[in-house]
C-alpha positions as CSV (number, residue, x, y, z in Angstrom):
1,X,-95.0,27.9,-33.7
2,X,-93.4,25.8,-36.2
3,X,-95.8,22.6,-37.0
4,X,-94.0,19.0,-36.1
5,X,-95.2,18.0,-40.3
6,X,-92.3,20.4,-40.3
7,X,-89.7,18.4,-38.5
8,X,-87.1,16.2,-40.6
9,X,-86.9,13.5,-40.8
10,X,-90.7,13.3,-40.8
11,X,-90.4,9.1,-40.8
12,X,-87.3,7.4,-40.1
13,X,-88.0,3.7,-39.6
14,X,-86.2,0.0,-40.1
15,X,-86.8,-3.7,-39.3
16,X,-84.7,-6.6,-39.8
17,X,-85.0,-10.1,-40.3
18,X,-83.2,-13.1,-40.9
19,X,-83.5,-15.5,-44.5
20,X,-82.3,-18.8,-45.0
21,X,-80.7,-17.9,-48.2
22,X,-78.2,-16.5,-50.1
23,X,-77.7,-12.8,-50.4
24,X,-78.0,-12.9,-54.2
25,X,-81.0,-15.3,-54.4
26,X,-82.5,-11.9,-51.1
27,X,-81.5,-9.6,-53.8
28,X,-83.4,-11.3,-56.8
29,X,-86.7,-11.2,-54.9
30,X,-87.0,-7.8,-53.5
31,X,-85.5,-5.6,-56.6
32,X,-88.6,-7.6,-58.6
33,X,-91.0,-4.2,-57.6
34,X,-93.5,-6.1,-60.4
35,X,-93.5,-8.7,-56.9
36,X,-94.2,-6.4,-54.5
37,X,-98.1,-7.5,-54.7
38,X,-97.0,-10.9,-53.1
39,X,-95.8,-9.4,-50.2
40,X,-96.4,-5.8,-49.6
41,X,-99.5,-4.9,-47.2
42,X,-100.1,-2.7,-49.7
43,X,-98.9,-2.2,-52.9
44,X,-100.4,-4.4,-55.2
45,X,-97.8,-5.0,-57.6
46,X,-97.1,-3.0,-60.7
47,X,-94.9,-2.2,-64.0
48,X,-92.0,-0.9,-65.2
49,X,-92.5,2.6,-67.3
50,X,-89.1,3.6,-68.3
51,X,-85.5,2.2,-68.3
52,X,-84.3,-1.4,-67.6
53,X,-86.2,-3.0,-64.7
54,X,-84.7,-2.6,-61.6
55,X,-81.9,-0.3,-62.9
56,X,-80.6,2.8,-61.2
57,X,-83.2,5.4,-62.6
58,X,-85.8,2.9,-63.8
59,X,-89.7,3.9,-63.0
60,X,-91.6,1.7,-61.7
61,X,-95.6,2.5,-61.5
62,X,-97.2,0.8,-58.8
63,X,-100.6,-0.7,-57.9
64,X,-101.7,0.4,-54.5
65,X,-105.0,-0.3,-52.4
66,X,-106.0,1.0,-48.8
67,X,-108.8,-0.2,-46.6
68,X,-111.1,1.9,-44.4
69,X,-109.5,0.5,-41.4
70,X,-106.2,2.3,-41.9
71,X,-106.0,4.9,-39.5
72,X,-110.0,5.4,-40.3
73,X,-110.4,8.8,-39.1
74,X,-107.9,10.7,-41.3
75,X,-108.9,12.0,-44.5
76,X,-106.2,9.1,-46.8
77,X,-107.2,8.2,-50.0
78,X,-109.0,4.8,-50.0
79,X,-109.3,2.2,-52.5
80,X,-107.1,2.0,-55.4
81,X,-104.3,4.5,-56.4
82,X,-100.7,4.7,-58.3
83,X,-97.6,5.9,-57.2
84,X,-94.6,6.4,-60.0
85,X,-91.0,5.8,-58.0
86,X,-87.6,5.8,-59.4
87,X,-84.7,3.3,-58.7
88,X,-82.0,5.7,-56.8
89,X,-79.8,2.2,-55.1
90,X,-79.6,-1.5,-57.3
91,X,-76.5,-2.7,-55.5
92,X,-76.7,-6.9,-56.5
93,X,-76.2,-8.9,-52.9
94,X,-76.2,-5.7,-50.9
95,X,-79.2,-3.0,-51.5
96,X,-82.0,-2.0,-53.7
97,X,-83.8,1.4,-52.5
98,X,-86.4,3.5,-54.9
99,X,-87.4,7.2,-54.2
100,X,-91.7,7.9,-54.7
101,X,-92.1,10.7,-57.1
102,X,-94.6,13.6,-57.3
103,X,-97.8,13.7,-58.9
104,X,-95.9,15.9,-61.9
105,X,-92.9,13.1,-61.6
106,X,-90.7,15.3,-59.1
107,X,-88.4,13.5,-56.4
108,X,-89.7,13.4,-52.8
109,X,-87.6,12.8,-50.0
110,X,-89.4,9.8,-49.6
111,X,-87.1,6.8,-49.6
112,X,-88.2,2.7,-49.8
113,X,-85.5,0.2,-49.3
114,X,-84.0,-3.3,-48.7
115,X,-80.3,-3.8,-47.4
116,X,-79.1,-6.9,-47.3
117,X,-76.1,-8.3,-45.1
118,X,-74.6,-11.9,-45.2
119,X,-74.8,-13.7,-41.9
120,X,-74.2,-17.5,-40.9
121,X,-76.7,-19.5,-42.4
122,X,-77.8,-16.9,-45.1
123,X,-78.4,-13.1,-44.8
124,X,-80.0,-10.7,-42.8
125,X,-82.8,-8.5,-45.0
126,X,-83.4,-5.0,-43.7
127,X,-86.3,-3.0,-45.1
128,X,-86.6,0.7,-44.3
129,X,-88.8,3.7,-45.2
130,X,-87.2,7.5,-44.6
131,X,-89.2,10.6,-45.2
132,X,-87.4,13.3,-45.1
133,X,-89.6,16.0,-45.5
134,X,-93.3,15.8,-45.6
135,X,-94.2,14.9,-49.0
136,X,-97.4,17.2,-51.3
137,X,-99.7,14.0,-49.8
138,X,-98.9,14.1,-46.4
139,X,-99.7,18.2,-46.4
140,X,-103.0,17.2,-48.0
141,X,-103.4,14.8,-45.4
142,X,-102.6,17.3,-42.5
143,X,-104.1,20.3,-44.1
144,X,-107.7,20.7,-41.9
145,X,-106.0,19.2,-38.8
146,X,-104.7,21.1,-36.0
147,X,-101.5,20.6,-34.4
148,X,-103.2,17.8,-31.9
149,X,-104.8,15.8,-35.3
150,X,-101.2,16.2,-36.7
151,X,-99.8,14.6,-33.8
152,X,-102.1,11.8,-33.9
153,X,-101.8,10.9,-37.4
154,X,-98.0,11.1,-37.4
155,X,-98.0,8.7,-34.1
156,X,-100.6,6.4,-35.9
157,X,-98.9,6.3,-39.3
158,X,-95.3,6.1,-37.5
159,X,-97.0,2.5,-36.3
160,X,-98.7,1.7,-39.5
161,X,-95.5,1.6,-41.7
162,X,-93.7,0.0,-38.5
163,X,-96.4,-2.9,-39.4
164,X,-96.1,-3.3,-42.7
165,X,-92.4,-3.3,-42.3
166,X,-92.4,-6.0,-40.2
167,X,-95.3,-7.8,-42.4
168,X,-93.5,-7.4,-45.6
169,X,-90.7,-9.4,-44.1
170,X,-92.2,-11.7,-42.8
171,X,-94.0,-12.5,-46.5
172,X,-90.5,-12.3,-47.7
173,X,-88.8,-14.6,-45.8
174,X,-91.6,-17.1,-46.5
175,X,-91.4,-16.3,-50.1
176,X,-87.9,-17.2,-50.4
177,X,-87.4,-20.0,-48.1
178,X,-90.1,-21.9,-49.2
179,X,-89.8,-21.6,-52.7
């Protein structure tokens, strides 16, 4: 029996929002990674390690921290950690996406993003996460479960980034119109 970590995608989700603001001034905002701490339930913030920031192929290495509370009874890593991810979409006014990389600095089909689309009144900012196929992590996460725990964590996590989708748009759109 095939495991479900197997099927692909593994997480495909999106949420929207409308911004009182221009799509360039969107843009501006959420292809500054460096930013991400301001808005991002959790990633911390960050730097650029290679190329021009926010460039197609730039790295970005970001700050990340995780509480006890997230999904608590699966074997995450909690506290602070670092993820490298390279700039695969830096489209000015329209989309900015950034693919996490391995441990040894491999792609993952593992895919962060913000799409943005004019509308009356300003734009409508769409952020969406896409795993393709279960990343090295997620395995280590899964390993010592059986095919019940699986399930659970996948339906737990599946709500989790369906949160902090909705959460980092919300920050966002403060961000931005109040500034």
């Amino acid at each position: 029996m095939t495991s479900l970590i197997e099927k692909s995608p593994l997480f495909d989700l999106r949420a929207d929002i409308p911004v009182r603001a221009t799509p360039e001034e969107v843009y501006a905002v959420v292809s500054d990674l460096p930013r991400s701490g301001e808005w991002s339930p959790e990633c911390q913030g960050g730097e650029w390690i290679s190329g021009e920031p926010s460039a197609v192929g730039s790295v970005f290495r970001g700050r990340n921290l995780r509480s006890e509370e997230v999904v608590a009874w699966a074997p995450l890593i909690r506290g602070v950690w670092h993820t490298d991810s390279r700039v695969t979409a830096a489209e000015p006014e329209r989309t900015f996406r950034w693919m996490m990389l391995s441990h040894a600095g491999a792609d993952q089909k593992s895919v962060w993003g913000f799409d943005i689309e004019p509308a009356d009144g300003g734009a409508v900012l769409t952020h969406h996460f896409r795993m393709g196929t279960a990343t090295a992590g997620i395995h280590k996460i899964v390993e010592d479960l059986d095919e019940a725990g699986r399930a659970q964590f996948i339906e737990e996590w599946t709500a989790k980034i369906a949160q902090d989708l909705a959460d980092t748009l919300k920050r966002i759109k403060e961000i931005i119109e109040n500034s």
